[in-house]
Chimera marker file (.cmm) of the C-alpha trace (Angstrom):
<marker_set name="trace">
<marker id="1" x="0.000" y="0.000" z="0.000" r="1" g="1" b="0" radius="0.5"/>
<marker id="2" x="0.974" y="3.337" z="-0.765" r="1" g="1" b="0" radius="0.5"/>
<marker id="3" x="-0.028" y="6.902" z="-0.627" r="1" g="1" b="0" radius="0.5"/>
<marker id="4" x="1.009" y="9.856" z="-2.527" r="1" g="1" b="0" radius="0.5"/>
<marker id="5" x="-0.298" y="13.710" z="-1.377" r="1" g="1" b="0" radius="0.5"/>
<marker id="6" x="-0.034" y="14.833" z="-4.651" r="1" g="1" b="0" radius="0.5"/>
<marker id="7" x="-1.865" y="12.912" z="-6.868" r="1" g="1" b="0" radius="0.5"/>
<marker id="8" x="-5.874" y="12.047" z="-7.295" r="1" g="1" b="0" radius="0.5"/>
<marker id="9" x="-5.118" y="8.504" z="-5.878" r="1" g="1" b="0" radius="0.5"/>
<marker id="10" x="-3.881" y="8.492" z="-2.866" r="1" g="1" b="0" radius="0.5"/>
<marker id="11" x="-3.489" y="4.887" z="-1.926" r="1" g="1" b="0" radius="0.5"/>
<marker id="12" x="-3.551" y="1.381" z="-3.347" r="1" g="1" b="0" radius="0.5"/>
<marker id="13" x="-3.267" y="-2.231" z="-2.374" r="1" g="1" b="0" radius="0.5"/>
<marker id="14" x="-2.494" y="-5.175" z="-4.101" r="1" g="1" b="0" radius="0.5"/>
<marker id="15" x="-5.456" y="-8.037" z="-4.007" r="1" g="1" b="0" radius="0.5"/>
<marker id="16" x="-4.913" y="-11.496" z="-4.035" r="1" g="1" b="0" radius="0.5"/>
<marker id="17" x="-7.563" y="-12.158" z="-6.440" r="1" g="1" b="0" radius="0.5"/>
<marker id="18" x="-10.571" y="-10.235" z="-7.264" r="1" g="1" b="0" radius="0.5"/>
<marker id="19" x="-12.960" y="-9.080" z="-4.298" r="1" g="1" b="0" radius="0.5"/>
<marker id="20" x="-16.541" y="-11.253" z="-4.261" r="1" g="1" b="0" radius="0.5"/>
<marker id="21" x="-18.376" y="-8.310" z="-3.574" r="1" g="1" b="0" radius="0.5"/>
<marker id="22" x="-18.815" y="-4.484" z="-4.048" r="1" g="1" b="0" radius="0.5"/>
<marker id="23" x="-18.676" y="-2.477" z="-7.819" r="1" g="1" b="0" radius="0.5"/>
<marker id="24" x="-17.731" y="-4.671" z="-10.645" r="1" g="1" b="0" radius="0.5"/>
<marker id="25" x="-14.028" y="-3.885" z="-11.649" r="1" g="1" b="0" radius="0.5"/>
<marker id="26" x="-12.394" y="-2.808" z="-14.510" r="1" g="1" b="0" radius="0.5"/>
<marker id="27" x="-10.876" y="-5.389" z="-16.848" r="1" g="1" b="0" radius="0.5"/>
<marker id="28" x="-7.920" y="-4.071" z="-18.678" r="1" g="1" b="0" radius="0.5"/>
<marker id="29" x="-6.881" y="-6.749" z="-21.263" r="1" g="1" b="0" radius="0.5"/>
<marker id="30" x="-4.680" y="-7.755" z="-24.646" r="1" g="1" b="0" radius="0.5"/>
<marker id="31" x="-7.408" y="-9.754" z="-25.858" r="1" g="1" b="0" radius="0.5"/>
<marker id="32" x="-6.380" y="-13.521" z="-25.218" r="1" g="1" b="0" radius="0.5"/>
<marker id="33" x="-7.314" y="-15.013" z="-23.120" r="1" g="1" b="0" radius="0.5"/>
<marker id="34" x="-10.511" y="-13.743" z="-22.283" r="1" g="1" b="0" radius="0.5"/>
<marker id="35" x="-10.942" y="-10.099" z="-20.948" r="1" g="1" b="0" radius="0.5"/>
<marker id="36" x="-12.903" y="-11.800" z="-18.247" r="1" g="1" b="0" radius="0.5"/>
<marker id="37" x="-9.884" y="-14.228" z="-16.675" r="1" g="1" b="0" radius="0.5"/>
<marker id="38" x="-7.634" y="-12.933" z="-13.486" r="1" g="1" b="0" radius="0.5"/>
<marker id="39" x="-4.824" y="-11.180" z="-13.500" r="1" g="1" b="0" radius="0.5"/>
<marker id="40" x="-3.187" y="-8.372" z="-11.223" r="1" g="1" b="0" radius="0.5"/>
<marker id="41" x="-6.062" y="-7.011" z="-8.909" r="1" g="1" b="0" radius="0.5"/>
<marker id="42" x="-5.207" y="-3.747" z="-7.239" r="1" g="1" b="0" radius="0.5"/>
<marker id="43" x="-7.950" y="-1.628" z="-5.628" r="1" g="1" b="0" radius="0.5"/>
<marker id="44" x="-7.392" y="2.271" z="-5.711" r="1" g="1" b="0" radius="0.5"/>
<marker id="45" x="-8.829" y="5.248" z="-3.156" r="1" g="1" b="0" radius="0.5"/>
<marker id="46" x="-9.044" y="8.838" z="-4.733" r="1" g="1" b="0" radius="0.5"/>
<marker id="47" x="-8.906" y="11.310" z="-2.435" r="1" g="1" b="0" radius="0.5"/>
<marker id="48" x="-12.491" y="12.007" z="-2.453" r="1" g="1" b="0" radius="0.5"/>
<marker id="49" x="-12.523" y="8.793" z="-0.739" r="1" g="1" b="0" radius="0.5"/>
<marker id="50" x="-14.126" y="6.862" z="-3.668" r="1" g="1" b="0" radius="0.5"/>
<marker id="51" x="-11.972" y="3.273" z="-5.099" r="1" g="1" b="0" radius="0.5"/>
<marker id="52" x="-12.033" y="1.312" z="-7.875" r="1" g="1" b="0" radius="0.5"/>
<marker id="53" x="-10.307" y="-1.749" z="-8.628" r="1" g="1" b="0" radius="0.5"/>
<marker id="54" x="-8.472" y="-2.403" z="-11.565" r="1" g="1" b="0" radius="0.5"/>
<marker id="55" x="-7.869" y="-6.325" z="-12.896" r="1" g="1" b="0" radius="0.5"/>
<marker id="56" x="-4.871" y="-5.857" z="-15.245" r="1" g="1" b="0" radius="0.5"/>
<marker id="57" x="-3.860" y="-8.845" z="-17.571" r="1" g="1" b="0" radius="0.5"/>
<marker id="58" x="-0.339" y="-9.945" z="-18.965" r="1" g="1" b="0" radius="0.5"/>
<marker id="59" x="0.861" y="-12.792" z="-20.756" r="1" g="1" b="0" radius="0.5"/>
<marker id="60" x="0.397" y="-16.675" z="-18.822" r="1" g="1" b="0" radius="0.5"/>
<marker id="61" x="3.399" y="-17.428" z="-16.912" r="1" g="1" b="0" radius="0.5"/>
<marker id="62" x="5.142" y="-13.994" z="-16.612" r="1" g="1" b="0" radius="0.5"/>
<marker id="63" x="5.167" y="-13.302" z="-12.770" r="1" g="1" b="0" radius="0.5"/>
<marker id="64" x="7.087" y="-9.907" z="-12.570" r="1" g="1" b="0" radius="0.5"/>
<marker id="65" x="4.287" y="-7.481" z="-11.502" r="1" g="1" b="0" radius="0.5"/>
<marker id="66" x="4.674" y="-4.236" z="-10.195" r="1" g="1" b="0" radius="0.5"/>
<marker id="67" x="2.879" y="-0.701" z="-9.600" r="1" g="1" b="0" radius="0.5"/>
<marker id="68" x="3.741" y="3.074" z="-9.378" r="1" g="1" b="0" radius="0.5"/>
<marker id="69" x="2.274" y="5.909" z="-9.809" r="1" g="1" b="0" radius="0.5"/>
<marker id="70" x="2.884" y="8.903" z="-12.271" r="1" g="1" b="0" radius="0.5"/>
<marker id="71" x="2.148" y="12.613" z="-12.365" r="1" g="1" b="0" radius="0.5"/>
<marker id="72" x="-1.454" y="14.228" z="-12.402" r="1" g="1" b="0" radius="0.5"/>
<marker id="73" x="-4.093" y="11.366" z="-12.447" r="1" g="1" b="0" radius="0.5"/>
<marker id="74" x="-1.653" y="9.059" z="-14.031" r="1" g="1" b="0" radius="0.5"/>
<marker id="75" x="-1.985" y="5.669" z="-12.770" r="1" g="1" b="0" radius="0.5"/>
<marker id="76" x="0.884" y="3.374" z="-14.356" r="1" g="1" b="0" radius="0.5"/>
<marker id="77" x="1.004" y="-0.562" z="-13.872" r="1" g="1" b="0" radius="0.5"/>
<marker id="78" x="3.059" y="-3.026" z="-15.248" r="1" g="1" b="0" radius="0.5"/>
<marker id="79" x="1.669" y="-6.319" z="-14.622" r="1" g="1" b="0" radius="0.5"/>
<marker id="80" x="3.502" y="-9.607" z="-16.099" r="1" g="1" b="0" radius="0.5"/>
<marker id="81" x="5.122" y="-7.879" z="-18.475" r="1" g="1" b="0" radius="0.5"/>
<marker id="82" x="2.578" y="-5.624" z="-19.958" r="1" g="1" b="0" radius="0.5"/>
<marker id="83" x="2.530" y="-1.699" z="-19.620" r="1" g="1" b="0" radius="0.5"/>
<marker id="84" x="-0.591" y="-0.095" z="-18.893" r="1" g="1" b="0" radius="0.5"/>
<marker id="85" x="-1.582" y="3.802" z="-18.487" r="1" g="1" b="0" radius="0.5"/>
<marker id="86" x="-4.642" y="5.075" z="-17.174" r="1" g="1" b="0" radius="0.5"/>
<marker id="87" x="-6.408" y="7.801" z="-16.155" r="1" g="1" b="0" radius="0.5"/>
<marker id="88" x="-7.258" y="7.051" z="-12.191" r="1" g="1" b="0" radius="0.5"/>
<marker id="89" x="-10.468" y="9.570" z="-12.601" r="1" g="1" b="0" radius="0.5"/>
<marker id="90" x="-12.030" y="7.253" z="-15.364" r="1" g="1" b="0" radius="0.5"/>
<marker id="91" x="-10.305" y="3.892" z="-15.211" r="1" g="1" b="0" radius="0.5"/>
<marker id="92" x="-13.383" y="3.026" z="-17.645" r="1" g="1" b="0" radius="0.5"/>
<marker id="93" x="-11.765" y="4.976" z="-20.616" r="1" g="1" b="0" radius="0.5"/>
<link id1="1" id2="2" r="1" g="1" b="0" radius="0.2"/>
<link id1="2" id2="3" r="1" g="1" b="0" radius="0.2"/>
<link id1="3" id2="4" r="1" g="1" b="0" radius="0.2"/>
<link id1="4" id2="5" r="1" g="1" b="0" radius="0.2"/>
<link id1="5" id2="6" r="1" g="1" b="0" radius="0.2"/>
<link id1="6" id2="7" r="1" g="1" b="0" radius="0.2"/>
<link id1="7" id2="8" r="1" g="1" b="0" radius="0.2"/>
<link id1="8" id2="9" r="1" g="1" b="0" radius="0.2"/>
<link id1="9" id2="10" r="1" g="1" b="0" radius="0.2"/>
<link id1="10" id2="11" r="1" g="1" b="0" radius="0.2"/>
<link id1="11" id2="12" r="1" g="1" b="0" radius="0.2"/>
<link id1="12" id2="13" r="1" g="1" b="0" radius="0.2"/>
<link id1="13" id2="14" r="1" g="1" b="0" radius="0.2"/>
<link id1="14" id2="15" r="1" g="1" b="0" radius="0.2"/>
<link id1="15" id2="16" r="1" g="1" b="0" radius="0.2"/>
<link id1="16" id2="17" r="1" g="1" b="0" radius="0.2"/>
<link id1="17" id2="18" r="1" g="1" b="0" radius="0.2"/>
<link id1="18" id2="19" r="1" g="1" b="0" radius="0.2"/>
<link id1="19" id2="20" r="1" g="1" b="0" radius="0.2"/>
<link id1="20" id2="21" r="1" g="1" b="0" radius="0.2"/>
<link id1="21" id2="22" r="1" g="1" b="0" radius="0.2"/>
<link id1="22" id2="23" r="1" g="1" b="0" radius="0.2"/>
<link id1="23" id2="24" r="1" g="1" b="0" radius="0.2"/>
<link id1="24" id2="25" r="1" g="1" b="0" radius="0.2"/>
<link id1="25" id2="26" r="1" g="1" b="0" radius="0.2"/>
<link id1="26" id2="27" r="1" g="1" b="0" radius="0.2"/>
<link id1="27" id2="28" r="1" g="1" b="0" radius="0.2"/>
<link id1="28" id2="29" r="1" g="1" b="0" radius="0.2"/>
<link id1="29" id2="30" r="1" g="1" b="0" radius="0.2"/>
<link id1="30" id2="31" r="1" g="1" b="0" radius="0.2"/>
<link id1="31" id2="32" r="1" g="1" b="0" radius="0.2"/>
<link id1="32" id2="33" r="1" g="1" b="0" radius="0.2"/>
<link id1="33" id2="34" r="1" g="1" b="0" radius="0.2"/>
<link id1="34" id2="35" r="1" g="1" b="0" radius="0.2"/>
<link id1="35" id2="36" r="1" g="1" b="0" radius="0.2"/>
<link id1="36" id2="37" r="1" g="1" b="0" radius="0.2"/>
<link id1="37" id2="38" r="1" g="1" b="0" radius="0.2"/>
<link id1="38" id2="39" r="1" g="1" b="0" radius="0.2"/>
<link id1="39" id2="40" r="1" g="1" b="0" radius="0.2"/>
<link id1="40" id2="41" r="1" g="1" b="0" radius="0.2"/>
<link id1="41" id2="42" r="1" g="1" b="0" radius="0.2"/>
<link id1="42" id2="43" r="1" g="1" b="0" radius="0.2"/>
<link id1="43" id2="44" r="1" g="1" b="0" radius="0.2"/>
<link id1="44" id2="45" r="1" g="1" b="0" radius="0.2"/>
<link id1="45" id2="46" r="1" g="1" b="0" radius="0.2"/>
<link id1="46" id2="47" r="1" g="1" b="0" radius="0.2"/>
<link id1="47" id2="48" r="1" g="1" b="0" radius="0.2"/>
<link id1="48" id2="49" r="1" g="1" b="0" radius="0.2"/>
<link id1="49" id2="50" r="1" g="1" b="0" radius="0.2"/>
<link id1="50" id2="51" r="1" g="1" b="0" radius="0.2"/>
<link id1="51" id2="52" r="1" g="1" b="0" radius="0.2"/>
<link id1="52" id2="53" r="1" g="1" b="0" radius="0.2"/>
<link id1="53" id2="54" r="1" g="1" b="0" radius="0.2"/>
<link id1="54" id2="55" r="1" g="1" b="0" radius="0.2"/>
<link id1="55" id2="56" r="1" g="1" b="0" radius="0.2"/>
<link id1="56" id2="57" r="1" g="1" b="0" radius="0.2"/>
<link id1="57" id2="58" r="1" g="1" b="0" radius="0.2"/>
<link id1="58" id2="59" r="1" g="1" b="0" radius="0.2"/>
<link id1="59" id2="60" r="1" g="1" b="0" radius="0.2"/>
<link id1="60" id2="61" r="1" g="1" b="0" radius="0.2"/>
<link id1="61" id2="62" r="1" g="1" b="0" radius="0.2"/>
<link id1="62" id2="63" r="1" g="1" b="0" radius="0.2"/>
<link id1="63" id2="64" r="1" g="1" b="0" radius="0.2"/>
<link id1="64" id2="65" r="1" g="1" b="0" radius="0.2"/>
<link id1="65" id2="66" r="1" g="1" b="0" radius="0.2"/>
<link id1="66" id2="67" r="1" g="1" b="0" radius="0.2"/>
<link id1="67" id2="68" r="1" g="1" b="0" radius="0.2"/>
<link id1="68" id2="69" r="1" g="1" b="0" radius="0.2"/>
<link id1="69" id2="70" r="1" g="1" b="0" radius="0.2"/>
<link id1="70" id2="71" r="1" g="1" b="0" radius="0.2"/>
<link id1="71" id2="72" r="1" g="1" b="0" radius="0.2"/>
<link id1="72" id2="73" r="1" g="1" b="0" radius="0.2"/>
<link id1="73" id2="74" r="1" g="1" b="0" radius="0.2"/>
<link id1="74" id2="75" r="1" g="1" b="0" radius="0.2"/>
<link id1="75" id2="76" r="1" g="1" b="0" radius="0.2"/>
<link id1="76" id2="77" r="1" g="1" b="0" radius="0.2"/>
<link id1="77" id2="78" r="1" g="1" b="0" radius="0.2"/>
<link id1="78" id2="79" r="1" g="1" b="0" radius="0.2"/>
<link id1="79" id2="80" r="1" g="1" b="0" radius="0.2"/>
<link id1="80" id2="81" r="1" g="1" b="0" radius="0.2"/>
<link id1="81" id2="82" r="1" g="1" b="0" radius="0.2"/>
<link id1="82" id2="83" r="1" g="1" b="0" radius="0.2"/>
<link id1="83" id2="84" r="1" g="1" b="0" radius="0.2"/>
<link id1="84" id2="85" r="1" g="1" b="0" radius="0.2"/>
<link id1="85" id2="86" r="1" g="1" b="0" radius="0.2"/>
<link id1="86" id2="87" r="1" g="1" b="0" radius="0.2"/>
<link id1="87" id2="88" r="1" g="1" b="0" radius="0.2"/>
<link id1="88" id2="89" r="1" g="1" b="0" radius="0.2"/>
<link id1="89" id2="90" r="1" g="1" b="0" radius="0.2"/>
<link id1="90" id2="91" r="1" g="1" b="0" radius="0.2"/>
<link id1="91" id2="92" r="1" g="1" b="0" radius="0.2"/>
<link id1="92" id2="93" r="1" g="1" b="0" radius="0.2"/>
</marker_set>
C-alpha cells in the first residue's frame, strides 16, 4: 500500500484475487485469453474517498508485476510484463 499527497489517488493495495463483492471492476486486457480471466487485482482510493479496482492482464506465466504511480491522475502498472496507463479519474476509458 501506498499513498502519494499529490496525486488524485492516494493509496492502493495489491489483491490477491478479485474481491466477491462491491462495484464490478475494470478489466484491462490484450485480448487472449478472455478479458474476463484474473490477472493483477489492485484496488485504488481517490482522495475524495471513492476506489475502484483495476484487474490488469499480462501474458500466462510472466510473474514480474509491479505498480507506481505517475504525475497528475496518471496511474501506471506493469503487470507480467505488460505496460498499462490510465487515467485514475475514469479507469473506464
Amino acid at each position: 500500500m501506498n499513498e502519494n499527497g499529490t496525486n488524485s489517488t492516494v493509496r492502493w493495495e495489491v489483491l490477491p484475487g478479485l474481491p466477491g463483492s462491491g462495484p464490478s471492476p475494470f478489466h484491462f486486457h490484450l485480448g487472449h485469453p478472455s478479458p474476463w480471466t484474473e490477472g493483477f487485482v489492485v484496488r485504488f482510493w481517490k482522495a475524495d474517498g471513492n476506489e475502484w479496482v483495476g484487474n490488469f492482464q499480462g501474458k500466462a506465466g510472466l510473474e514480474h508485476k509491479s505498480f507506481a504511480l505517475a504525475g497528475g491522475n496518471s496511474v501506471v502498472v506493469l503487470a507480467m510484463d505488460n505496460f498499462y496507463l490510465v487515467d485514475a479519474n475514469i479507469p473506464g476509458n
